[in-house]
Structures are given as C-alpha cells and as structure tokens.
TORPA-4810 file (N, C-alpha, C, O; in nm, 3 decimals):
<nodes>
NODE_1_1.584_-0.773_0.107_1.637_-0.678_0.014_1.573_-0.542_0.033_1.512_-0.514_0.136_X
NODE_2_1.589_-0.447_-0.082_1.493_-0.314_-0.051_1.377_-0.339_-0.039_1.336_-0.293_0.067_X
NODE_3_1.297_-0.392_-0.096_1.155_-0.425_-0.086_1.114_-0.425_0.053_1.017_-0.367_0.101_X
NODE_4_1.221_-0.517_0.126_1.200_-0.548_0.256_1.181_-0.455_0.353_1.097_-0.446_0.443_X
NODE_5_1.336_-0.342_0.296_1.319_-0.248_0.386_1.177_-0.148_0.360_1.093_-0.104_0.439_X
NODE_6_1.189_-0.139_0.263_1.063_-0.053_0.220_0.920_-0.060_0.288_0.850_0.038_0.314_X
NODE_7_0.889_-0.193_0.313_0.797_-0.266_0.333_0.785_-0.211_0.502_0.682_-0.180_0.562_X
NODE_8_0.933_-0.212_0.555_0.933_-0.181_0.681_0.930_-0.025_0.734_0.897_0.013_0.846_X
NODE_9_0.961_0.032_0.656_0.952_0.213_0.647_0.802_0.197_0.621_0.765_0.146_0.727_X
NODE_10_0.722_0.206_0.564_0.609_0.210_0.538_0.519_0.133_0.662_0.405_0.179_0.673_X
NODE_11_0.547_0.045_0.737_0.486_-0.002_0.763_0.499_0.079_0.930_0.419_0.039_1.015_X
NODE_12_0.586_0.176_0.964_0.629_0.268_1.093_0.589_0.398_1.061_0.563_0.486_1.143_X
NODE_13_0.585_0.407_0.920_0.566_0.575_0.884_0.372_0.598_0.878_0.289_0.673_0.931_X
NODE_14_0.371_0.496_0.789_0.168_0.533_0.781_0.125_0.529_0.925_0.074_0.619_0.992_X
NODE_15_0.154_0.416_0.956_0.085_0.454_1.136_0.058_0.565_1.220_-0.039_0.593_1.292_X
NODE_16_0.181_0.629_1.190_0.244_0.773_1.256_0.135_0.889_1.193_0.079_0.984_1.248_X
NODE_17_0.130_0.836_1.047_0.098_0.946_0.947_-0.070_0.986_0.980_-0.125_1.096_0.993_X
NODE_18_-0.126_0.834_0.989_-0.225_0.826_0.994_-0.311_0.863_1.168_-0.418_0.905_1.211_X
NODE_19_-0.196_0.822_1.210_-0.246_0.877_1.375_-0.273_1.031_1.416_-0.365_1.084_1.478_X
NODE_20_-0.165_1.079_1.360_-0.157_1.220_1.340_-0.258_1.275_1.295_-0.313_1.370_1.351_X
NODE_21_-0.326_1.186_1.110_-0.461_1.233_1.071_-0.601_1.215_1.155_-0.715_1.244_1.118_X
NODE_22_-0.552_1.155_1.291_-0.687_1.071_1.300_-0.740_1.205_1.434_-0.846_1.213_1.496_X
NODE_23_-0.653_1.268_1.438_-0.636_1.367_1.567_-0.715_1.498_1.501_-0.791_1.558_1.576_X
NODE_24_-0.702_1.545_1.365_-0.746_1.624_1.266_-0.918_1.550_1.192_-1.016_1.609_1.145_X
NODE_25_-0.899_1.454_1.205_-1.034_1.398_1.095_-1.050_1.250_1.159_-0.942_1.192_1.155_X
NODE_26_-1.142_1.179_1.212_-1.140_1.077_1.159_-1.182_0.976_1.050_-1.135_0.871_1.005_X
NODE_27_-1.261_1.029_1.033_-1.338_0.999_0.867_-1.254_0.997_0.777_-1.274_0.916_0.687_X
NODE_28_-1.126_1.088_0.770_-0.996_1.125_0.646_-0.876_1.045_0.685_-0.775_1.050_0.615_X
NODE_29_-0.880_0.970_0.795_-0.855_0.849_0.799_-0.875_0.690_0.734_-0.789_0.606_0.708_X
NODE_30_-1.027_0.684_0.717_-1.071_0.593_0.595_-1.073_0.645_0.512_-0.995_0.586_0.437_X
NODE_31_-1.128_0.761_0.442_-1.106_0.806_0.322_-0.965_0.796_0.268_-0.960_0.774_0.147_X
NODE_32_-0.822_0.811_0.344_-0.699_0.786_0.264_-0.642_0.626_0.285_-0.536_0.580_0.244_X
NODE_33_-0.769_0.545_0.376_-0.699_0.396_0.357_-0.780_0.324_0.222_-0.755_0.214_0.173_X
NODE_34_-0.914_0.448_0.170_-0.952_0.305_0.042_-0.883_0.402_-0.041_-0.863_0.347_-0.150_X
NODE_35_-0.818_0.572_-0.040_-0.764_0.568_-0.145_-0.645_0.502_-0.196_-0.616_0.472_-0.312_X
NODE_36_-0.560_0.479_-0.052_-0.445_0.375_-0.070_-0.497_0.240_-0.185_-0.454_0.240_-0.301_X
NODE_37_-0.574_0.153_-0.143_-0.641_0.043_-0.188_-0.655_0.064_-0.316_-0.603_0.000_-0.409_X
NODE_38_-0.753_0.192_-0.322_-0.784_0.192_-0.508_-0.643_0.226_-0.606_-0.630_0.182_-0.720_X
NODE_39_-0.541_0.314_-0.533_-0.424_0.292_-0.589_-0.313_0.152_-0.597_-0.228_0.119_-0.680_X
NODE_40_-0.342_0.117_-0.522_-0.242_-0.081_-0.484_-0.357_-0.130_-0.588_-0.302_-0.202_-0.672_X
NODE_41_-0.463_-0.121_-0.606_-0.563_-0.196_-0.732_-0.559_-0.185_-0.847_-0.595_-0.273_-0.925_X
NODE_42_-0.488_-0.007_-0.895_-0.477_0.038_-0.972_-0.359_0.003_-1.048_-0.363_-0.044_-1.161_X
NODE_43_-0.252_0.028_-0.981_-0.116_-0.027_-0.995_-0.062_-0.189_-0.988_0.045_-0.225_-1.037_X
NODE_44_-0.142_-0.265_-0.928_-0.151_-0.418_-0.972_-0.220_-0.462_-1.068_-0.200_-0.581_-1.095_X
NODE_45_-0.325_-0.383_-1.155_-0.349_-0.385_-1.295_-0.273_-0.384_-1.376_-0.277_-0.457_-1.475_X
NODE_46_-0.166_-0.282_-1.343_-0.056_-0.236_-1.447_0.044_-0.349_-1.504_0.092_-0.356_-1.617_X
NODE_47_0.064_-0.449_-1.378_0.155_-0.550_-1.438_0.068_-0.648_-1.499_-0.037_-0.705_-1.468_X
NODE_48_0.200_-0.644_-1.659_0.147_-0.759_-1.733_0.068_-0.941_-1.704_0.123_-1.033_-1.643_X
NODE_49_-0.019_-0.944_-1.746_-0.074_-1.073_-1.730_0.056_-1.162_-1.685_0.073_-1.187_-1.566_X
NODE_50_0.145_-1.208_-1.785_0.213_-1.315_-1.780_0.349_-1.285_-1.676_0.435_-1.368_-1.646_X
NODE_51_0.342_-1.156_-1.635_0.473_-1.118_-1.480_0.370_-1.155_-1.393_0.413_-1.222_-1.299_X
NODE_52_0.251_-1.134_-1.391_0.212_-1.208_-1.252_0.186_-1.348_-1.243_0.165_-1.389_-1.129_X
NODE_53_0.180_-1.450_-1.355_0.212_-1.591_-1.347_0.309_-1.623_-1.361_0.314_-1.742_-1.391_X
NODE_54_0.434_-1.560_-1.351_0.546_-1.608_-1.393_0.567_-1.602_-1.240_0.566_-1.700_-1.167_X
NODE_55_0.591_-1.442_-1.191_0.569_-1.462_-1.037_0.506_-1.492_-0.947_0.540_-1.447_-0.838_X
NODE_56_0.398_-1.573_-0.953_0.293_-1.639_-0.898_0.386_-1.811_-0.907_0.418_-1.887_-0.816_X
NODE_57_0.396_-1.816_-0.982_0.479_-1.963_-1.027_0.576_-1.980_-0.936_0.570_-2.083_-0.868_X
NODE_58_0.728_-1.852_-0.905_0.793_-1.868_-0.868_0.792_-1.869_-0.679_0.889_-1.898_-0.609_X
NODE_59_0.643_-1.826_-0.626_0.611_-1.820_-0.478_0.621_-1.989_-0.432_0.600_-2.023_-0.316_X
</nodes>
C-alpha cells in the first residue's frame, strides 16, 4: 500500500541525501541519523498504549 511505497521513497532518497551530506560534513551525517532516531522515538511515544497492542496482536 502507501506505506509501502513510502517506505521505498525514503529508503532511495536518504541515501542520496545523506551521501551528498557526507561530502560537506561527516560528523552531520551522524548527527542527522540520531536526530532521525530521537524523532521515530519521539513519535512512537505518541501512539496510544492500546494501538500498539492492538497492532502488535494483529502482526
């Protein structure tokens, strides 16, 4: 579904994005992969307790 595609845009575009950064900085290379992280940490907080056992259930 979209997710899927999404999953797949993202997964051709950061590479690119990040290669590009790595030519400019490499250090600002890790610095924007734990800020990625602390945001995916941040935002998987957000969902309610019982949507992630409900969808945990349904895997």
């Amino acid at each position: 579904g979209v997710s899927f595609t999404i999953n797949h845009i993202a997964a051709v575009v950061i590479p690119v994005l990040f290669g590009l950064l790595w030519i400019v900085s490499h250090s600002a290379v890790f610095l924007a992969g734990a800020a990625m992280a602390v945001v995916s940490l941040f935002l998987a907080l957000q969902v309610p307790a019982r949507e992630r056992l409900v969808n945990y259930a349904n895997t």
